[in-house]
TORPA-4810 file (N, C-alpha, C, O; in nm, 3 decimals):
<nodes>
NODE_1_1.710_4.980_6.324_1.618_4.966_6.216_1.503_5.064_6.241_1.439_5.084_6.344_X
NODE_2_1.494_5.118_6.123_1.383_5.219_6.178_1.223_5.154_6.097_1.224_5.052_6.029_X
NODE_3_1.102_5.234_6.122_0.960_5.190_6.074_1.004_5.169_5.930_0.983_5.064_5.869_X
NODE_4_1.074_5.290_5.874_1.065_5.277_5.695_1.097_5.175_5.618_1.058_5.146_5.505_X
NODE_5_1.212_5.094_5.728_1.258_4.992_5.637_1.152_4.885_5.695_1.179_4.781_5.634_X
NODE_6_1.070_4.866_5.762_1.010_4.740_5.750_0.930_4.708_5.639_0.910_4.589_5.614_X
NODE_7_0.872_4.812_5.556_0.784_4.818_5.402_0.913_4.765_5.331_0.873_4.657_5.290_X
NODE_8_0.996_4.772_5.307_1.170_4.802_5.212_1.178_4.623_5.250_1.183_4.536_5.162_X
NODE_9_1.180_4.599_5.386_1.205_4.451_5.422_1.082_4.361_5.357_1.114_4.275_5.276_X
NODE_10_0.957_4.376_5.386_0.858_4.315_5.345_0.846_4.313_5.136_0.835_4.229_5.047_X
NODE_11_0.854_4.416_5.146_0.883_4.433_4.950_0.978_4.330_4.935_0.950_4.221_4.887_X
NODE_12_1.127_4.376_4.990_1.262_4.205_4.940_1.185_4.091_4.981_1.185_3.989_4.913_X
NODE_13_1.140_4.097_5.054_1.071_3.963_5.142_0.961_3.889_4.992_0.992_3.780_4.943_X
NODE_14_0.856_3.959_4.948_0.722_3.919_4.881_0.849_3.909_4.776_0.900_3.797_4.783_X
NODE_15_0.911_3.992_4.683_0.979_4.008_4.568_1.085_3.865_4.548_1.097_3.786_4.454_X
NODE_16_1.136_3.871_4.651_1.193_3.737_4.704_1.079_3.599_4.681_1.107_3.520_4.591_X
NODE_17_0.985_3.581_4.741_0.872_3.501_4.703_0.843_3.456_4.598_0.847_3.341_4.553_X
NODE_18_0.799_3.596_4.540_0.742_3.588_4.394_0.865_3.536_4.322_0.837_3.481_4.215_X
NODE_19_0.976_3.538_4.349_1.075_3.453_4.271_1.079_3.306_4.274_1.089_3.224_4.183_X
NODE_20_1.067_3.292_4.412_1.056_3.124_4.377_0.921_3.107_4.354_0.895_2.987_4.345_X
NODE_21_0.855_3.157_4.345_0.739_3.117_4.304_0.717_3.055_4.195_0.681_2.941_4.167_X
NODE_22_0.760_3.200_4.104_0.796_3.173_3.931_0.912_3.085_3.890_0.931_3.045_3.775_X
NODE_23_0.989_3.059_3.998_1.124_2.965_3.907_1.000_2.823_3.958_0.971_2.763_3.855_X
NODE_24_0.948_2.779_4.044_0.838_2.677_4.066_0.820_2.632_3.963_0.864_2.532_3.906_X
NODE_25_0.700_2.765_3.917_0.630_2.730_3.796_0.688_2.711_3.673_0.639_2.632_3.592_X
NODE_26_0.821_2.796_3.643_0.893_2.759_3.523_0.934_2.592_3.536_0.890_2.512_3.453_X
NODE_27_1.033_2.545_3.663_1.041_2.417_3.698_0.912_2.324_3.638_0.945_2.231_3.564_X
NODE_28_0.793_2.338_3.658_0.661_2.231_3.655_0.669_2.268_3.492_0.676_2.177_3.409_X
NODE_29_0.667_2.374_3.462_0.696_2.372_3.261_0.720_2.319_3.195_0.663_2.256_3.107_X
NODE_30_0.859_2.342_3.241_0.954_2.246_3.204_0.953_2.109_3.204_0.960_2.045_3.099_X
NODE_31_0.943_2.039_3.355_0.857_1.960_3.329_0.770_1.861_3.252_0.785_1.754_3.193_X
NODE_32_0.664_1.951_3.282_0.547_1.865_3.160_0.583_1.906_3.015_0.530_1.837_2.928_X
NODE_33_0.654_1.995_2.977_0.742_2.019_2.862_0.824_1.864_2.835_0.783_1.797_2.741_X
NODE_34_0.942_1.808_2.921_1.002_1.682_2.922_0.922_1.549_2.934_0.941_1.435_2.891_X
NODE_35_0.826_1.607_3.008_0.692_1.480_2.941_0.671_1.431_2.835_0.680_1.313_2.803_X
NODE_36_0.636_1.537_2.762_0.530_1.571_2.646_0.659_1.524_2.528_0.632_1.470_2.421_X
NODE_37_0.782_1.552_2.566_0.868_1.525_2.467_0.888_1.396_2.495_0.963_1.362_2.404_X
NODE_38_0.872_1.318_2.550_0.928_1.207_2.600_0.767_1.113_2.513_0.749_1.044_2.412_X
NODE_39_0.727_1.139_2.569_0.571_1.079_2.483_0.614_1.111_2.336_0.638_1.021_2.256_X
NODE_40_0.623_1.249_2.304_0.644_1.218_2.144_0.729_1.136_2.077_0.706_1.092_1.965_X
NODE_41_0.893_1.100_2.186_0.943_1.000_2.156_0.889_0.916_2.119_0.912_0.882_2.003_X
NODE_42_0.786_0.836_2.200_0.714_0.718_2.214_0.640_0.714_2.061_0.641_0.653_1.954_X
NODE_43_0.609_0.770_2.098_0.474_0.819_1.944_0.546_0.809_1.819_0.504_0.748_1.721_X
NODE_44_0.677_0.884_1.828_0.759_0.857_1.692_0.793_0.702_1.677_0.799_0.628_1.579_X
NODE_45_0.811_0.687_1.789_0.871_0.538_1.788_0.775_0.393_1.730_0.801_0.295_1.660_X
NODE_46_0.694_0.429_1.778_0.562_0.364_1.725_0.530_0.319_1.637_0.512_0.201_1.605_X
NODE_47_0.508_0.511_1.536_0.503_0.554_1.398_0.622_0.493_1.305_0.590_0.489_1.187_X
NODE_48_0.724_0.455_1.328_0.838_0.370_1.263_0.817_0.259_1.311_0.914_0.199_1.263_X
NODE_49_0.741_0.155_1.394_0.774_0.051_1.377_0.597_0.063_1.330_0.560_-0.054_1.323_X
NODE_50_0.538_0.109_1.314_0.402_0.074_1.201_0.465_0.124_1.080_0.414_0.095_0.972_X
NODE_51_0.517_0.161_1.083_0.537_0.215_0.929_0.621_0.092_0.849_0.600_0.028_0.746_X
NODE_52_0.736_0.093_0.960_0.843_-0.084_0.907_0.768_-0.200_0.881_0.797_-0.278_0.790_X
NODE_53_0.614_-0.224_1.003_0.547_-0.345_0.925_0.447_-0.267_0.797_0.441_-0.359_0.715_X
NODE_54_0.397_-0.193_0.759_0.330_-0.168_0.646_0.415_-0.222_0.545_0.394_-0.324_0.479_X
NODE_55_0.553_-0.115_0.537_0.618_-0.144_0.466_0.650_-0.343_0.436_0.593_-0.395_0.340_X
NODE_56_0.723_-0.412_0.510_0.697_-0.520_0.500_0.579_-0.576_0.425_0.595_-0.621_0.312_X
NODE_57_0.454_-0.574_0.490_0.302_-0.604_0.402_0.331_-0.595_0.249_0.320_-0.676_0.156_X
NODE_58_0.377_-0.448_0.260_0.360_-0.398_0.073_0.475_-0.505_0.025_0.448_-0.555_-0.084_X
NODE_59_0.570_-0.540_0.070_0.677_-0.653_-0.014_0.594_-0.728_-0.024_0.562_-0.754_-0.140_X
NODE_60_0.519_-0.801_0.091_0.462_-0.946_0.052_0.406_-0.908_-0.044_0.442_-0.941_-0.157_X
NODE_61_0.276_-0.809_-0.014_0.180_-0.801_-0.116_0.179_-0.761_-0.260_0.077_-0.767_-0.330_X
NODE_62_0.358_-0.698_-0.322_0.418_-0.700_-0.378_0.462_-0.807_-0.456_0.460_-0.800_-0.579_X
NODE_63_0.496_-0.890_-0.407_0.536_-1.041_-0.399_0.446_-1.155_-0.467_0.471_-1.253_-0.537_X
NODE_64_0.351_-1.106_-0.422_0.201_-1.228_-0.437_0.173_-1.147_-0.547_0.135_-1.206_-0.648_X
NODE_65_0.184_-1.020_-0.550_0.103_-0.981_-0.752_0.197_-1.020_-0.802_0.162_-1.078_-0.905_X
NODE_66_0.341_-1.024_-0.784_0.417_-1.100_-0.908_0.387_-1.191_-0.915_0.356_-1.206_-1.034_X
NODE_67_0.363_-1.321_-0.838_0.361_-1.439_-0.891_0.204_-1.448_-0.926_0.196_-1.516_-1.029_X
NODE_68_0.094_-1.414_-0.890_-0.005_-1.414_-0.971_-0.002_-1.373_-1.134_-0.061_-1.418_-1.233_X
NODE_69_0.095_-1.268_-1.114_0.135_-1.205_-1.282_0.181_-1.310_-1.340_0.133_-1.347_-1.447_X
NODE_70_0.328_-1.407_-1.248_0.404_-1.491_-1.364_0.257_-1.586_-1.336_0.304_-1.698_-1.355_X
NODE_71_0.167_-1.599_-1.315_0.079_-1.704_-1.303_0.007_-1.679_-1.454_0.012_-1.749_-1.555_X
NODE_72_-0.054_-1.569_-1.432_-0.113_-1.557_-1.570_-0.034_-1.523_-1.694_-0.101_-1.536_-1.797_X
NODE_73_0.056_-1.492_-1.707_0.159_-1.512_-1.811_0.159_-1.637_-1.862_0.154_-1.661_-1.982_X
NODE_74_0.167_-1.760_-1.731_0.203_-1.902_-1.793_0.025_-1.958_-1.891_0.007_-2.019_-1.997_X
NODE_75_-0.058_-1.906_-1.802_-0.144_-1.923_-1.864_-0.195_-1.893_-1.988_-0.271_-1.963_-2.054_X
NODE_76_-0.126_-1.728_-2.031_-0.110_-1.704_-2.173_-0.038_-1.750_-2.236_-0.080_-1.798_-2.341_X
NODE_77_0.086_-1.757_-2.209_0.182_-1.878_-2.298_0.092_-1.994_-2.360_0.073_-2.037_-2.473_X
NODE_78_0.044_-2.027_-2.222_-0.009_-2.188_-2.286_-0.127_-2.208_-2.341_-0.160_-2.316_-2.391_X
NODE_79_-0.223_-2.073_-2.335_-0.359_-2.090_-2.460_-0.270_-2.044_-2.558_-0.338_-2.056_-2.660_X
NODE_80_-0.169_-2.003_-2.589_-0.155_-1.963_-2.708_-0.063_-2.049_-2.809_-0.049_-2.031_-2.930_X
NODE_81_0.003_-2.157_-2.718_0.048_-2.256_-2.778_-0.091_-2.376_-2.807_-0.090_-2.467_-2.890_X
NODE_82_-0.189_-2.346_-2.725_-0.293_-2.511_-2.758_-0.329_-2.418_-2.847_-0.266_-2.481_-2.932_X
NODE_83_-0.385_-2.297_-2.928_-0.427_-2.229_-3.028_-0.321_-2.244_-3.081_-0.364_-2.347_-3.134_X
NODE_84_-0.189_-2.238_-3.129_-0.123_-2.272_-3.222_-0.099_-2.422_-3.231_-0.118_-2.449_-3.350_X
NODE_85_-0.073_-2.512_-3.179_-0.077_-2.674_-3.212_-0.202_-2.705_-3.226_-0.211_-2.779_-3.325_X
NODE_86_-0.312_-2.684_-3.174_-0.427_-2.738_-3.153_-0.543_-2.715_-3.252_-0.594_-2.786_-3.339_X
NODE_87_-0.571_-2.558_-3.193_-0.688_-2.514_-3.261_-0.678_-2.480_-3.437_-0.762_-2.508_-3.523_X
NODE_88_-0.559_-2.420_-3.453_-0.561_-2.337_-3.596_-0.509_-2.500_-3.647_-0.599_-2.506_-3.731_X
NODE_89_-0.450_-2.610_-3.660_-0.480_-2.751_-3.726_-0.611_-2.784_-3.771_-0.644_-2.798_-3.889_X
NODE_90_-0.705_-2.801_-3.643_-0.850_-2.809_-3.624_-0.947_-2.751_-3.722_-1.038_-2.807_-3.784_X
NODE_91_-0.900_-2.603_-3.720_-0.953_-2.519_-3.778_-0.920_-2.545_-3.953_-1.009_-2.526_-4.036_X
NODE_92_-0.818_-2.578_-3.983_-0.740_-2.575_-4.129_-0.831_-2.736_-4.197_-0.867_-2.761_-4.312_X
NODE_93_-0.841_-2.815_-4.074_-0.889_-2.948_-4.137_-1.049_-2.921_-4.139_-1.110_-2.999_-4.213_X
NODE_94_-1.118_-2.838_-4.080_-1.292_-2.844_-4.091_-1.279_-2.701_-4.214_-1.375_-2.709_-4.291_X
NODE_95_-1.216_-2.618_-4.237_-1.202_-2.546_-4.387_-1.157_-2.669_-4.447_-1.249_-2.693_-4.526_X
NODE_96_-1.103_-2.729_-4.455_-1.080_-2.810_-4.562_-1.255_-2.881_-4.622_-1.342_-2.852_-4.704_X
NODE_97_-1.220_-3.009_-4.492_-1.352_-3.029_-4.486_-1.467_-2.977_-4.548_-1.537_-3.040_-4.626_X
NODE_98_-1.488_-2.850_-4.509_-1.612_-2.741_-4.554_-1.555_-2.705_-4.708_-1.658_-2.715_-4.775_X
NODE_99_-1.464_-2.674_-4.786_-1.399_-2.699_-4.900_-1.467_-2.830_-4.988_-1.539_-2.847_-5.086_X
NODE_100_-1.426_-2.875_-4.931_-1.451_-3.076_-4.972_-1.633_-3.102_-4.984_-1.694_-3.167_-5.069_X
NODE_101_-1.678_-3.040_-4.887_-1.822_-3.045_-4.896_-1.887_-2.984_-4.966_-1.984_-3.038_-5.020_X
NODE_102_-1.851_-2.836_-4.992_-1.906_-2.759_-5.037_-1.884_-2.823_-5.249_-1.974_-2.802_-5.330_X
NODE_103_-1.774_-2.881_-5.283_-1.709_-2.959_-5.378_-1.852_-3.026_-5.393_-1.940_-2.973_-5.461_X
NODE_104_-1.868_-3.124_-5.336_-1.938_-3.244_-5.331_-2.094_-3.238_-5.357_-2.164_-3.300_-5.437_X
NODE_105_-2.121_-3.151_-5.273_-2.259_-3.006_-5.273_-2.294_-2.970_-5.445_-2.399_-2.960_-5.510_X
NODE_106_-2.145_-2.955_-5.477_-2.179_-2.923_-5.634_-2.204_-2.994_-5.724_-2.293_-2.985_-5.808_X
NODE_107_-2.081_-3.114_-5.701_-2.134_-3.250_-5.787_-2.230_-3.288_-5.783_-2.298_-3.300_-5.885_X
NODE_108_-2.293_-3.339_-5.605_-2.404_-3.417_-5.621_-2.504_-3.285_-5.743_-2.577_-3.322_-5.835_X
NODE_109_-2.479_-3.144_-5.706_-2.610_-3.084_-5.741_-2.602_-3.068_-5.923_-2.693_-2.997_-5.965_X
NODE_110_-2.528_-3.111_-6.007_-2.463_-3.119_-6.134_-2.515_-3.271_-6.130_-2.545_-3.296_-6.247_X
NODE_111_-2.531_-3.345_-6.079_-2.501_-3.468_-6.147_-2.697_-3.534_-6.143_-2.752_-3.606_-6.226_X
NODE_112_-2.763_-3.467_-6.001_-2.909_-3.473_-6.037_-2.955_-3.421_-6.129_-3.011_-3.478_-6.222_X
NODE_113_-2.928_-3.243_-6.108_-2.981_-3.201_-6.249_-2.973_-3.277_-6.377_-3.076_-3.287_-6.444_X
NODE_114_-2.894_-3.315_-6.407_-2.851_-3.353_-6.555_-2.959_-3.499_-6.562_-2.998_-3.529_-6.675_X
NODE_115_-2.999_-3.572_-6.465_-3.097_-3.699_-6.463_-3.294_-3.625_-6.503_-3.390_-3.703_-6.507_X
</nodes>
């Protein structure tokens, strides 16, 4: 071996180094690369089961405006039947009434005059 090649040996030697050096650092990359994906798993996973109970919520809450709806429906149904049995009778007998009075209003006022 002569002097020249010990620079030639030391160069393969560091060049050699610097290789594992860098496959190291690619290794730790990678790595926290398989981390980071592994967490986003998590995170997705999460994000679908909040999303599955929202979803759920919106049925109930879905759910409860219908029957508040059929709630007030029944309630319109049924003022509008006591206004048809009830009120417009009511109403037909005090026009009458007010008819009948207003009649009576005239007589009595025909039958003083004429005294």
């Amino acid at each position: 071996m002569e002097f020249g090649d010990l620079p030639k040996l030391i160069l393969a030697v560091a060049v050699s180094l610097s290789c594992v050096g860098i496959s190291y650092q690619i290794m730790r990359l990678l790595g926290a690369i398989t981390e980071n994906m592994q967490d986003l798993r998590k995170t997705i996973k999460n994000l679908g089961i909040l999303v599955e109970g929202l979803v759920e919520d919106q049925k109930l809450l879905s759910e409860g405006l219908r029957g508040v709806l059929e709630i007030i429906e029944k309630v319109r149904a049924m003022s509008n039947m006591v206004y048809e049995k009830v009120m417009k009778p009511i109403t037909v007998i005090f026009g009458f009434l007010t008819t009948v009075g207003n009649f009576v209003e005239g007589v009595k006022g025909k039958y003083f005059k004429n005294r």
